[in-house]
CHARMM internal coordinates of N, CA and C (Angstrom, degrees):
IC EDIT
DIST 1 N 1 CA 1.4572
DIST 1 CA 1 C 1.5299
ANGL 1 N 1 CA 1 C 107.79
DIST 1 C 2 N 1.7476
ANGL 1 CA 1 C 2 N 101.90
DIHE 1 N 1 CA 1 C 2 N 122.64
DIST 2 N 2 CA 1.7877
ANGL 1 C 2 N 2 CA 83.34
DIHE 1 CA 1 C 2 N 2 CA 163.81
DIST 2 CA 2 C 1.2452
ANGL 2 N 2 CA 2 C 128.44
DIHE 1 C 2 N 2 CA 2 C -97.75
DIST 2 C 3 N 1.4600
ANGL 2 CA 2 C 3 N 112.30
DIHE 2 N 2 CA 2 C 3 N 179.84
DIST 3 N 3 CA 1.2886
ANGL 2 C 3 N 3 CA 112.43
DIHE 2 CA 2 C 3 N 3 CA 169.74
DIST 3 CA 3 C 1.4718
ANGL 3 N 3 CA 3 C 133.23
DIHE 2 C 3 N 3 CA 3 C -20.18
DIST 3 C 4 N 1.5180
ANGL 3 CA 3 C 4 N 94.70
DIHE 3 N 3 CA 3 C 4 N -62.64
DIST 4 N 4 CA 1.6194
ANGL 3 C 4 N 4 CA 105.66
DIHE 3 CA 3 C 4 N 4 CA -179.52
DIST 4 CA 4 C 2.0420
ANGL 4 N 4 CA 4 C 112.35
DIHE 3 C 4 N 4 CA 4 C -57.22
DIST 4 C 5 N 1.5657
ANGL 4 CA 4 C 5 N 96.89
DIHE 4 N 4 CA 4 C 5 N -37.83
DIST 5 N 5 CA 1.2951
ANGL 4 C 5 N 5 CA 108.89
DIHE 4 CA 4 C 5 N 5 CA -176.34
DIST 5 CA 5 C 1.1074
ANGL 5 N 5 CA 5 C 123.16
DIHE 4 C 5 N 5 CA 5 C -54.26
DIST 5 C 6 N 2.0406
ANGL 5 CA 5 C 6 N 113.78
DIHE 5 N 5 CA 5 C 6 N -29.46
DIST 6 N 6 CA 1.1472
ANGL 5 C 6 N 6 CA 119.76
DIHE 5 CA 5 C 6 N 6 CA 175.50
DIST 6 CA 6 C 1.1377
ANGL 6 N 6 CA 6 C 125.47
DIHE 5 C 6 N 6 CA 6 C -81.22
DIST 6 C 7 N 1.4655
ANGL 6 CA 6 C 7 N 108.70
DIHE 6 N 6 CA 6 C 7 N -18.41
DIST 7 N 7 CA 1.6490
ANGL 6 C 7 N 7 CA 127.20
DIHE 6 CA 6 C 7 N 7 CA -177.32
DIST 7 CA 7 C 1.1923
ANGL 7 N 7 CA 7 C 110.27
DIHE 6 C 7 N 7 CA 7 C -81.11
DIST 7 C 8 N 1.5139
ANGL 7 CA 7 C 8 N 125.82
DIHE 7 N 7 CA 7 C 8 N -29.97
DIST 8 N 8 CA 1.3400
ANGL 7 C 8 N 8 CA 129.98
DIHE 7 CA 7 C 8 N 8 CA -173.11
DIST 8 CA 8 C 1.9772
ANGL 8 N 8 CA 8 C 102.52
DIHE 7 C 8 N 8 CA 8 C -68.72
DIST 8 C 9 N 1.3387
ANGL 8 CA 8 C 9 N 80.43
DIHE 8 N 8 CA 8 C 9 N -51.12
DIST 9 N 9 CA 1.7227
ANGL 8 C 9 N 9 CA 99.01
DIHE 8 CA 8 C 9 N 9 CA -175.79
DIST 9 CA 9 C 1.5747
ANGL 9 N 9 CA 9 C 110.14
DIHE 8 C 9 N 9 CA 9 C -46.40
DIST 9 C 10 N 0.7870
ANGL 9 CA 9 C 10 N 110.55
DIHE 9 N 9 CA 9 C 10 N -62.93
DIST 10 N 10 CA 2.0711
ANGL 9 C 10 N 10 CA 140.92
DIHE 9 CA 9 C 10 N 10 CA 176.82
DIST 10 CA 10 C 1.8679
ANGL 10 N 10 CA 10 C 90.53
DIHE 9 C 10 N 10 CA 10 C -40.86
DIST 10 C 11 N 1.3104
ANGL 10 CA 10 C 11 N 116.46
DIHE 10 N 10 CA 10 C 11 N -58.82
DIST 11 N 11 CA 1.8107
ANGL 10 C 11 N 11 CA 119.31
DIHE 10 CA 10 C 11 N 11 CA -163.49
DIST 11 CA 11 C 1.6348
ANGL 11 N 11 CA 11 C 89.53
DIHE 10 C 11 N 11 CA 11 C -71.34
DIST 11 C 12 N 1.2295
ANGL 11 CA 11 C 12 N 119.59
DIHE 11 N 11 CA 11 C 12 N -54.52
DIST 12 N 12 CA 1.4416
ANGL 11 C 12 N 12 CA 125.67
DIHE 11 CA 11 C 12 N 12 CA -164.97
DIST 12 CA 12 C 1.7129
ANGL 12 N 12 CA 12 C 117.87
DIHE 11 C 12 N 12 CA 12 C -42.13
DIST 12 C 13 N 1.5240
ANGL 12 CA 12 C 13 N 78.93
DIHE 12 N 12 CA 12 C 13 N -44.68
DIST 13 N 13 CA 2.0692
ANGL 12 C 13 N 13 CA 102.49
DIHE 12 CA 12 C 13 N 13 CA -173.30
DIST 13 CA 13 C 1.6423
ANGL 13 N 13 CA 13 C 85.65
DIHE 12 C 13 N 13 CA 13 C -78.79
DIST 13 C 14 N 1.2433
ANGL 13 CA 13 C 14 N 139.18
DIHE 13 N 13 CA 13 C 14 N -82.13
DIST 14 N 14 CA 1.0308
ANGL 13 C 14 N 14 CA 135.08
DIHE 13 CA 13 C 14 N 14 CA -168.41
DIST 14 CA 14 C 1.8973
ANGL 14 N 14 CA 14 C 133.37
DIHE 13 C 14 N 14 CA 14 C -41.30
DIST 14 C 15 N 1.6066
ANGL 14 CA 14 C 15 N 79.84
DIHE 14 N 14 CA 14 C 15 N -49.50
DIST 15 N 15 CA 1.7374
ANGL 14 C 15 N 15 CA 85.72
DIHE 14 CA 14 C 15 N 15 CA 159.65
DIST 15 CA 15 C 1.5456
ANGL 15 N 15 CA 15 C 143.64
DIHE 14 C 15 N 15 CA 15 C -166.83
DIST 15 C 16 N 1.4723
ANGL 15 CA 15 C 16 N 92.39
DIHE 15 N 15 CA 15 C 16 N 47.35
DIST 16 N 16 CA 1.2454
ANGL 15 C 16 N 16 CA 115.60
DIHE 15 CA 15 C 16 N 16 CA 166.22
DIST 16 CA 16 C 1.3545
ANGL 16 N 16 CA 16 C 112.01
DIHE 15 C 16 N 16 CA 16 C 101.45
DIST 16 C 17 N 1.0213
ANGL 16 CA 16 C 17 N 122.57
DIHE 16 N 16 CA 16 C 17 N -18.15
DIST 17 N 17 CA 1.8910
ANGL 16 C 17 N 17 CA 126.08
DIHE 16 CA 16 C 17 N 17 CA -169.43
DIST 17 CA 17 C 1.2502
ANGL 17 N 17 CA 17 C 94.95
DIHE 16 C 17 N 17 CA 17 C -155.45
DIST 17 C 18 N 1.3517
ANGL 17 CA 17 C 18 N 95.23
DIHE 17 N 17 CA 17 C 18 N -154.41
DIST 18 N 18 CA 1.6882
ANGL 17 C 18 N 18 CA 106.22
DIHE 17 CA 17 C 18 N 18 CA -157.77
DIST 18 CA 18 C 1.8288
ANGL 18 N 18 CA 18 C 77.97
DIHE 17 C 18 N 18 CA 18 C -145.05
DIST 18 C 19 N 1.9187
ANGL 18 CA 18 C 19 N 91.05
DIHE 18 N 18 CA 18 C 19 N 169.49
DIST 19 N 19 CA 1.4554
ANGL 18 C 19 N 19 CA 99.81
DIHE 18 CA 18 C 19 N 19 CA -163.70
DIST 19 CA 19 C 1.5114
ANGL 19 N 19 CA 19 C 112.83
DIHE 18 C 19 N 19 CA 19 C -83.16
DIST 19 C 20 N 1.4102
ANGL 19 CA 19 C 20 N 115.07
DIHE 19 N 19 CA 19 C 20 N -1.19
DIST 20 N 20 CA 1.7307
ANGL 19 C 20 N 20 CA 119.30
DIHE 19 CA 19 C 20 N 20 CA 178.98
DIST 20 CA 20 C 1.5499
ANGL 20 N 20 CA 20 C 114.23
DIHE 19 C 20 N 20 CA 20 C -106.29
DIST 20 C 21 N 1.7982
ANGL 20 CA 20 C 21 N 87.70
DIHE 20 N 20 CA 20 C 21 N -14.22
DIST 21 N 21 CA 2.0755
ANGL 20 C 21 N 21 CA 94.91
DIHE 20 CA 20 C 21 N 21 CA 161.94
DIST 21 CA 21 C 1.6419
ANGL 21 N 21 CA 21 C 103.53
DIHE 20 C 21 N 21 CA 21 C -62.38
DIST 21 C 22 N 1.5253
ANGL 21 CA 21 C 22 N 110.24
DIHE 21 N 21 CA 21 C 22 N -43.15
DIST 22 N 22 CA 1.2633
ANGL 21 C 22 N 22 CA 128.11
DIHE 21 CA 21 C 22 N 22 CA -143.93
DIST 22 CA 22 C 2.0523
ANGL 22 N 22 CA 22 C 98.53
DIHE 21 C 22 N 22 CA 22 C -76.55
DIST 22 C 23 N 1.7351
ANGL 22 CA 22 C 23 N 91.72
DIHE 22 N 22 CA 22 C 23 N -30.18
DIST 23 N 23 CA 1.6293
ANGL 22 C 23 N 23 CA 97.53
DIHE 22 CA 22 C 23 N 23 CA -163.49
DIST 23 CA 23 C 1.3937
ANGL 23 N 23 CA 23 C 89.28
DIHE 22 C 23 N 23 CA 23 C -75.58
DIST 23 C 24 N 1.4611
ANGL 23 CA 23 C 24 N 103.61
DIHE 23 N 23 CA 23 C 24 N -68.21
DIST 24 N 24 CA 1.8155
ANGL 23 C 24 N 24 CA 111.07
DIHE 23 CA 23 C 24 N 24 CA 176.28
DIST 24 CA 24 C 1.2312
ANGL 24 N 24 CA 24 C 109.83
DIHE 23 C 24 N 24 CA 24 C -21.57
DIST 24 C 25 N 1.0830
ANGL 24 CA 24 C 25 N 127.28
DIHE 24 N 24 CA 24 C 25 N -61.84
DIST 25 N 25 CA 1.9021
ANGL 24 C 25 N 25 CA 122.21
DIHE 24 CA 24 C 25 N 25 CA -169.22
DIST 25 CA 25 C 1.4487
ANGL 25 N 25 CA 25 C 99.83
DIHE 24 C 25 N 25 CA 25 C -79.51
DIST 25 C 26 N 0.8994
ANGL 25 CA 25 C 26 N 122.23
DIHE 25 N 25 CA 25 C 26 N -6.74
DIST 26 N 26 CA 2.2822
ANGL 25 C 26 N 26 CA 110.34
DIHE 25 CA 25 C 26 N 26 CA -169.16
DIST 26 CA 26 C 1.0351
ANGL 26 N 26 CA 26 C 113.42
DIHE 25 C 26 N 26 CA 26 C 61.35
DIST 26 C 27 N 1.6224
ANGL 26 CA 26 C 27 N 127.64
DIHE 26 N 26 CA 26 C 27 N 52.59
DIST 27 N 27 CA 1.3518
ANGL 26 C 27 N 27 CA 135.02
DIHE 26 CA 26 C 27 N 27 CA 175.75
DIST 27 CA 27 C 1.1707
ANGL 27 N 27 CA 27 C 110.50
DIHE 26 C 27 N 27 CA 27 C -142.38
DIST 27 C 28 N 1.7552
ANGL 27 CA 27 C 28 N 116.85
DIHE 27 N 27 CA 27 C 28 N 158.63
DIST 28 N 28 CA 1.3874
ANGL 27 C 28 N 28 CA 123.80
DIHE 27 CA 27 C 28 N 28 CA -170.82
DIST 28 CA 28 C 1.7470
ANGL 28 N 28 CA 28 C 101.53
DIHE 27 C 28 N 28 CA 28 C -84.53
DIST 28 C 29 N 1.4038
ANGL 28 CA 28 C 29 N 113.32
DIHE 28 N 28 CA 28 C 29 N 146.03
DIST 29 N 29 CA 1.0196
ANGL 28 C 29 N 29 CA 112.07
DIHE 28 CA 28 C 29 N 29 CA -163.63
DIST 29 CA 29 C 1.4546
ANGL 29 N 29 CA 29 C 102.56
DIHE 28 C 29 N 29 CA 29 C -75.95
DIST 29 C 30 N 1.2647
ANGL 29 CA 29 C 30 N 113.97
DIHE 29 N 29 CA 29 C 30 N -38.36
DIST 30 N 30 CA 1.4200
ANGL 29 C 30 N 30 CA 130.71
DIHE 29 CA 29 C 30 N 30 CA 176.00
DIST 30 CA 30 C 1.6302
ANGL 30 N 30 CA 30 C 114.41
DIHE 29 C 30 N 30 CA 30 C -67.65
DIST 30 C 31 N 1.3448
ANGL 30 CA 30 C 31 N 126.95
DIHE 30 N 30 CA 30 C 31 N -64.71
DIST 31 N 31 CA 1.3970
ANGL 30 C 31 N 31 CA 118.23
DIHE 30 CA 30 C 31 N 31 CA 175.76
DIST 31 CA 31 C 1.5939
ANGL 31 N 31 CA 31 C 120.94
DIHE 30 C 31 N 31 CA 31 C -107.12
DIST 31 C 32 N 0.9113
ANGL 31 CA 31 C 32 N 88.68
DIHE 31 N 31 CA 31 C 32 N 12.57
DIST 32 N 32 CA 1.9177
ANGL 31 C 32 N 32 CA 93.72
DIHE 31 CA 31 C 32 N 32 CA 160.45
DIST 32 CA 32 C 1.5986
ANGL 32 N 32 CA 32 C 106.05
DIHE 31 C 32 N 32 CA 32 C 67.18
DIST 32 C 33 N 1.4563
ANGL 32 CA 32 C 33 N 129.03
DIHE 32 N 32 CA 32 C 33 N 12.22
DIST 33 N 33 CA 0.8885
ANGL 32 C 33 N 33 CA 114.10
DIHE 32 CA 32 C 33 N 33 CA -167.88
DIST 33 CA 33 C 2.0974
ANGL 33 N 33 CA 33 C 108.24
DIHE 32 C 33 N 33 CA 33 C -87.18
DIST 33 C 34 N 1.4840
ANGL 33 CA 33 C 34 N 87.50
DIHE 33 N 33 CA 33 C 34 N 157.03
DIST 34 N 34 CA 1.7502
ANGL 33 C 34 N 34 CA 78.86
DIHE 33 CA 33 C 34 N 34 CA 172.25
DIST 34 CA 34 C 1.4692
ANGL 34 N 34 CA 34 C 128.89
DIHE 33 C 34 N 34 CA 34 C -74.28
DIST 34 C 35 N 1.1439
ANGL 34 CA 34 C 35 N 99.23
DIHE 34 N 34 CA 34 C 35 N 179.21
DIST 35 N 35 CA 1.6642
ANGL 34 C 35 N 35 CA 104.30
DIHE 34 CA 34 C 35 N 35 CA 171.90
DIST 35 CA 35 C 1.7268
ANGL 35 N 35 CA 35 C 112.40
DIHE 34 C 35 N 35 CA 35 C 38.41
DIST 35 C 36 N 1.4078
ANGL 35 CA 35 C 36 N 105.44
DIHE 35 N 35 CA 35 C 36 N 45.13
DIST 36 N 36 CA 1.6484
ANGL 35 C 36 N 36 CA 129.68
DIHE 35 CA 35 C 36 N 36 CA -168.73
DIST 36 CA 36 C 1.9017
ANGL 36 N 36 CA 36 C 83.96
DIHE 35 C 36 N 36 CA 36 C -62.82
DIST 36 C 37 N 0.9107
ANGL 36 CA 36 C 37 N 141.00
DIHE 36 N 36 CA 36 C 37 N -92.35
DIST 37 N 37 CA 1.7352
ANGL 36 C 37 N 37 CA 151.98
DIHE 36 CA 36 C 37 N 37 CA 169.24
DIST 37 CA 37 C 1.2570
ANGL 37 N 37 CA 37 C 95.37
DIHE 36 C 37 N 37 CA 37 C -3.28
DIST 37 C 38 N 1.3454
ANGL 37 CA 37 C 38 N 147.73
DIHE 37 N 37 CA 37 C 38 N -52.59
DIST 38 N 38 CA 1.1931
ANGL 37 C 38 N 38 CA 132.74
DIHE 37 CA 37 C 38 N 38 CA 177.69
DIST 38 CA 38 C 1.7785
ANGL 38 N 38 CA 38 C 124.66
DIHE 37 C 38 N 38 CA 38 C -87.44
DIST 38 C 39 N 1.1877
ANGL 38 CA 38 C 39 N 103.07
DIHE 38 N 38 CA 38 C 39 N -23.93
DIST 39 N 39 CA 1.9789
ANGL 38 C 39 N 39 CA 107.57
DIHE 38 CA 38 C 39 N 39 CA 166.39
DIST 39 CA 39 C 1.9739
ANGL 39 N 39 CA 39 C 92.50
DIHE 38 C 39 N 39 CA 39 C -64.33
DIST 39 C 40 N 0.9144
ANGL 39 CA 39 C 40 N 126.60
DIHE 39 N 39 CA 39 C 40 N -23.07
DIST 40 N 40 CA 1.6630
ANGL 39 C 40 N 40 CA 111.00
DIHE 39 CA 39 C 40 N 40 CA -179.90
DIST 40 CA 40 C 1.8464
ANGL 40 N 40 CA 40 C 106.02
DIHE 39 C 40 N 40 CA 40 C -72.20
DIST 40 C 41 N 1.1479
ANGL 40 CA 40 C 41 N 97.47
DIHE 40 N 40 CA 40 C 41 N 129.80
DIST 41 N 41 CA 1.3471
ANGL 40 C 41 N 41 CA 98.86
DIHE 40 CA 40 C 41 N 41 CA -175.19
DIST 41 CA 41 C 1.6889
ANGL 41 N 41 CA 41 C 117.54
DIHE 40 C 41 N 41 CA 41 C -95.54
DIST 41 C 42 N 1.6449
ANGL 41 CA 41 C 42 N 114.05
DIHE 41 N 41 CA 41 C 42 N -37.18
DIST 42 N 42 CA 1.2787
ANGL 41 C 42 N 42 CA 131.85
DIHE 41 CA 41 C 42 N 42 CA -169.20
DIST 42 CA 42 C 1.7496
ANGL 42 N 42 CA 42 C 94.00
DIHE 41 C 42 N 42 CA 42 C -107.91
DIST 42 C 43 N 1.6601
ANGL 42 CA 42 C 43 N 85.64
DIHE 42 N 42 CA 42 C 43 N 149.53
DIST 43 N 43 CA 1.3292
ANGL 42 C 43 N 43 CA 94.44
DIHE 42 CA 42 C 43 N 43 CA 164.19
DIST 43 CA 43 C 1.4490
ANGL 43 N 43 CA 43 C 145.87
DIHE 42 C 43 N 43 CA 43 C -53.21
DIST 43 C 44 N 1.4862
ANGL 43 CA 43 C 44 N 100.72
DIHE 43 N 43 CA 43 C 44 N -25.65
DIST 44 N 44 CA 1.2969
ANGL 43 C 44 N 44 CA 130.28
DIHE 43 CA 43 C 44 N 44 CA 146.03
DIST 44 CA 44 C 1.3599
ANGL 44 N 44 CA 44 C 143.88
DIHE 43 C 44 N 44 CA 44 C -39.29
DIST 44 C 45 N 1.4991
ANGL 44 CA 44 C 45 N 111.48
DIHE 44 N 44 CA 44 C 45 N -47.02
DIST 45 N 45 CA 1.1064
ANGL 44 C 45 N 45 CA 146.26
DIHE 44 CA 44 C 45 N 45 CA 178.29
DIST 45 CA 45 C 1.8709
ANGL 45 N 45 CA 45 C 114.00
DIHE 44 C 45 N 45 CA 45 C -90.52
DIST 45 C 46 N 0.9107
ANGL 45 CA 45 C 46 N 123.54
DIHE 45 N 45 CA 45 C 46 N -28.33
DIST 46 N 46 CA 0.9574
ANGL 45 C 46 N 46 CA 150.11
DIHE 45 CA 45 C 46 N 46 CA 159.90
DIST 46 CA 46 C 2.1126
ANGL 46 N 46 CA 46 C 121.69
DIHE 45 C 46 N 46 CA 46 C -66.63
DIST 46 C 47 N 1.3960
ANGL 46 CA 46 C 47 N 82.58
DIHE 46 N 46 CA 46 C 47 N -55.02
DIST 47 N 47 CA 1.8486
ANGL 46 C 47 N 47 CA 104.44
DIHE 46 CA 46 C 47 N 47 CA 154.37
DIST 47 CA 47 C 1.8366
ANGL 47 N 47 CA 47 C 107.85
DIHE 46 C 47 N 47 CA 47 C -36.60
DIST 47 C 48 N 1.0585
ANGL 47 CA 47 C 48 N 90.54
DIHE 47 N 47 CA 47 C 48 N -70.98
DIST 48 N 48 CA 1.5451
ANGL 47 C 48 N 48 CA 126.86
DIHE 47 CA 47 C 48 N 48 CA -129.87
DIST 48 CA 48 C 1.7900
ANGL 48 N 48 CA 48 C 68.45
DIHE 47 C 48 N 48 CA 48 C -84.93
DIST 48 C 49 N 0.9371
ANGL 48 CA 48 C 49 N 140.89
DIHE 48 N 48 CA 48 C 49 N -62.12
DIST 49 N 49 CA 1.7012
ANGL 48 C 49 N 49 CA 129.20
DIHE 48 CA 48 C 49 N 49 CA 169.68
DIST 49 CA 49 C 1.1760
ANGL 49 N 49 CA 49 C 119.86
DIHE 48 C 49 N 49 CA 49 C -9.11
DIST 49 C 50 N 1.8172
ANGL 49 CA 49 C 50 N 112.74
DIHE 49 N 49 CA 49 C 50 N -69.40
DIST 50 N 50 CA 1.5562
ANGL 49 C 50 N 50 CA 124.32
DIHE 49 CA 49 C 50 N 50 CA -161.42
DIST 50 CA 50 C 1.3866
ANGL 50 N 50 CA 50 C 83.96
DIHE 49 C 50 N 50 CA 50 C -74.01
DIST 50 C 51 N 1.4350
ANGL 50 CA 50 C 51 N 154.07
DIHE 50 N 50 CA 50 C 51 N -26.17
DIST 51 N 51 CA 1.5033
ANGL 50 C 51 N 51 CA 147.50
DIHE 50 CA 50 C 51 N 51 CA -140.91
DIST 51 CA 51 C 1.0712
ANGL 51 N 51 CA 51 C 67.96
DIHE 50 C 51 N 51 CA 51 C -110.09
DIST 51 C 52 N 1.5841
ANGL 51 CA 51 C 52 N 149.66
DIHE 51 N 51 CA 51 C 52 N -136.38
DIST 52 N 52 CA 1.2381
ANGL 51 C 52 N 52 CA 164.15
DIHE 51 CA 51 C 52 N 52 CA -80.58
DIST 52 CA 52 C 1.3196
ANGL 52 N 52 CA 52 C 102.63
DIHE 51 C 52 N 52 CA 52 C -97.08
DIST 52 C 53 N 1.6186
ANGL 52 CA 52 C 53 N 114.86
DIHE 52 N 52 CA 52 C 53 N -63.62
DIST 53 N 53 CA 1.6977
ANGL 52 C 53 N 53 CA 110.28
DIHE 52 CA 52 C 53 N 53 CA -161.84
DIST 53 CA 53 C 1.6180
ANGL 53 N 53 CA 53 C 106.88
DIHE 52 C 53 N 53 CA 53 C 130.68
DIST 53 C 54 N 2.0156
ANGL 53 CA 53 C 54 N 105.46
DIHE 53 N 53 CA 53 C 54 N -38.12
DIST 54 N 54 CA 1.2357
ANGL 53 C 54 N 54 CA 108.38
DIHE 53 CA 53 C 54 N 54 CA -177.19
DIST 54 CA 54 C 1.4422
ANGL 54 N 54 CA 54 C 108.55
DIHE 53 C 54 N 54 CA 54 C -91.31
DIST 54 C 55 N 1.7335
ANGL 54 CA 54 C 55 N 89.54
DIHE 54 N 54 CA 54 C 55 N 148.50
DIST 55 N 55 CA 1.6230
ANGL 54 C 55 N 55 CA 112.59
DIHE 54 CA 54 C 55 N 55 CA 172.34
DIST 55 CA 55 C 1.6344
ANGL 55 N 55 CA 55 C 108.76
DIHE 54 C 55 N 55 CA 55 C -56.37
DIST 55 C 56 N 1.0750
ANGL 55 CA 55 C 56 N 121.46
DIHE 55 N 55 CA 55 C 56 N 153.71
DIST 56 N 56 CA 1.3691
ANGL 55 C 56 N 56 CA 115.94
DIHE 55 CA 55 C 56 N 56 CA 170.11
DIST 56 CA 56 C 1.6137
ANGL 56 N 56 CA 56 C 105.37
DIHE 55 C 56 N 56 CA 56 C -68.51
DIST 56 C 57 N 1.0092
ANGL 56 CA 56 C 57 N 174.02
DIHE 56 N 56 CA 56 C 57 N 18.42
DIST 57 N 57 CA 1.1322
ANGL 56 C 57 N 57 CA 167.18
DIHE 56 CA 56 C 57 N 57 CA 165.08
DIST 57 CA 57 C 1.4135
ANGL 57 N 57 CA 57 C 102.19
DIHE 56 C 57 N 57 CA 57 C -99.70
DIST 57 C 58 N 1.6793
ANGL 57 CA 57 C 58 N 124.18
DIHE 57 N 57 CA 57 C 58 N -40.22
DIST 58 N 58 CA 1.5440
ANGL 57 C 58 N 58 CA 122.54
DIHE 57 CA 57 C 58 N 58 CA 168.13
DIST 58 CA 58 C 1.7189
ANGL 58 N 58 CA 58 C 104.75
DIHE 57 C 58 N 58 CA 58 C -66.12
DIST 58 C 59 N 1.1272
ANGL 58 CA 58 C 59 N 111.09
DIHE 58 N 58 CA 58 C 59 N -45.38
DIST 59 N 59 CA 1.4970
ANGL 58 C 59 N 59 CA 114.29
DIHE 58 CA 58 C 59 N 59 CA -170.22
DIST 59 CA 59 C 1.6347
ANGL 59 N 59 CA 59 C 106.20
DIHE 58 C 59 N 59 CA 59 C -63.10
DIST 59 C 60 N 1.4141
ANGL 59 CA 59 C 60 N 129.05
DIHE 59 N 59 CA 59 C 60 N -38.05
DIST 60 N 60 CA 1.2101
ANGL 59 C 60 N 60 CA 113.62
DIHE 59 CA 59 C 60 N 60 CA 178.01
DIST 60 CA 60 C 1.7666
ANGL 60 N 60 CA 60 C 112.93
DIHE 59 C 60 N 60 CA 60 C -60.81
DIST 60 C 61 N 1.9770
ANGL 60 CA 60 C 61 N 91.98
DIHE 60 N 60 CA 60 C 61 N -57.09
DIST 61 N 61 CA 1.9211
ANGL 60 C 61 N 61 CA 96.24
DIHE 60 CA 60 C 61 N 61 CA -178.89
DIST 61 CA 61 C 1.7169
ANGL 61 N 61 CA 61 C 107.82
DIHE 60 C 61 N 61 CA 61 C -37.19
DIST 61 C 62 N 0.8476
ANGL 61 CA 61 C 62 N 125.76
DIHE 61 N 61 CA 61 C 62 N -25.97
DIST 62 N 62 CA 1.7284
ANGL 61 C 62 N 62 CA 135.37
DIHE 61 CA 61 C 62 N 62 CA -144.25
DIST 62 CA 62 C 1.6454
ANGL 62 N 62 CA 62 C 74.71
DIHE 61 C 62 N 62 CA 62 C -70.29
DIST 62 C 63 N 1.3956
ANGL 62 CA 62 C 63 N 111.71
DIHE 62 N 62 CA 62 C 63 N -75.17
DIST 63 N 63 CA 1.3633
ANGL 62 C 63 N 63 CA 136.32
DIHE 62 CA 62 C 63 N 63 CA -134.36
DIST 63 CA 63 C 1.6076
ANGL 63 N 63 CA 63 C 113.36
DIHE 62 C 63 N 63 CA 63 C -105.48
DIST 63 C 64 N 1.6444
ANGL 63 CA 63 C 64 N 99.18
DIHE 63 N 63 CA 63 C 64 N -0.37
DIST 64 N 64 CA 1.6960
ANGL 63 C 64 N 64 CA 87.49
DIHE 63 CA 63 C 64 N 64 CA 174.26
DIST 64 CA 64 C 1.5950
ANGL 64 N 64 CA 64 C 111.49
DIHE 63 C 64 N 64 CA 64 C -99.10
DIST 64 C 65 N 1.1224
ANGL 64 CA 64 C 65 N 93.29
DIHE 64 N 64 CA 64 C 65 N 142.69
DIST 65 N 65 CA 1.9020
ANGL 64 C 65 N 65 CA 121.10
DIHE 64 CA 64 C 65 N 65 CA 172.72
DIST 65 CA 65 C 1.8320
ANGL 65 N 65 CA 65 C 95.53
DIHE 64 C 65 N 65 CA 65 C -50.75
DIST 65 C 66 N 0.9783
ANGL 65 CA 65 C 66 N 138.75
DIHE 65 N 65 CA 65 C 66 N -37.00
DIST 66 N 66 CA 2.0642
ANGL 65 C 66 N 66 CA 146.92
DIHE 65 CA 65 C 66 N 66 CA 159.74
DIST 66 CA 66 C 1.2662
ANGL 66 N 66 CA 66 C 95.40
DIHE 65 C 66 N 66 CA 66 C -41.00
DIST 66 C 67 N 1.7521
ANGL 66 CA 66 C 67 N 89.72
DIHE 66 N 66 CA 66 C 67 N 138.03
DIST 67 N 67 CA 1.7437
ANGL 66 C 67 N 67 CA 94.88
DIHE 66 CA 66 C 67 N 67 CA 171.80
DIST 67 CA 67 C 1.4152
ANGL 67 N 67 CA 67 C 95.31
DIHE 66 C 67 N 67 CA 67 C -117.04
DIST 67 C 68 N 1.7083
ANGL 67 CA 67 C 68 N 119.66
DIHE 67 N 67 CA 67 C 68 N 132.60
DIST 68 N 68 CA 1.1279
ANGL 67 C 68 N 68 CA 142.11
DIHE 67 CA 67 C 68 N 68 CA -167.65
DIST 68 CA 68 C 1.6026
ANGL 68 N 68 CA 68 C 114.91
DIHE 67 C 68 N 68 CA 68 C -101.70
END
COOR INIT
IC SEED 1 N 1 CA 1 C
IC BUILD
């Protein structure tokens, strides 16, 4: 198994697809929302899209120390 194979596996179990299902369709991998590439506001966030899958708005909830 490679790398990618394990990563695909890992998004799949976690949330239904994988992160190039997620790019392919323009949705957050995490909340399914559309047009995920445009809710990113920073270049950063936007980054962190083609890398992960998540919208920046999932990527902050993910990772902030705030309980939501």
């Amino acid at each position: 198994m490679t790398l990618r194979d394990f990563q695909d596996a890992i998004s799949r179990e976690a949330h239904g697809l994988t992160k190039a299902e997620a790019i392919e369709q323009g949705i957050c991998v995490d909340c399914k929302k559309p047009n995920a590439l445009s809710r990113c506001v920073t270049d950063a966030g936007r980054r962190e899209y083609y890398i992960s899958g998540m919208c920046e708005e999932c990527w902050t909830k993910l990772f902030s120390e705030e309980e939501y």
